[in-house]
Phi, psi and omega in degrees: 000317177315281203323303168320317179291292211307340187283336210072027175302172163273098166247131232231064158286149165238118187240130170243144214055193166201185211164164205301344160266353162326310153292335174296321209267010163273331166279329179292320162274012184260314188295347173262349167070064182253347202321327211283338189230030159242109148299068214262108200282336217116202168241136190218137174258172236290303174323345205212031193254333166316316181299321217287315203272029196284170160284139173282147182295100174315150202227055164250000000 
């Protein structure tokens, strides 16, 4: 994903849910200067797995 950004791509993670690395994996998207571009929902049940993952609306 670094790479991608670094090419300048428009890149988008969405992370649902959490769990015992959570926090490794937040240092780890801090330490990679990924923030602008993870999305960290949370734990979430199913009605609100719809929001979360739609494709974002191309922008060209």
């Amino acid at each position: 994903m670094r790479q991608l950004v670094e090419r300048g791509l428009p890149v988008r993670f969405d992370i649902i849910g959490d769990g015992p690395e959570g926090q490794r994996l937040l240092y780890t998207i801090h330490d990679l200067g990924l923030q602008e571009h993870v999305v960290w929902h949370g734990r979430r049940v199913p009605p609100q797995w719809s929001a979360a993952c739609k494709p974002p609306t191309p922008s060209y």
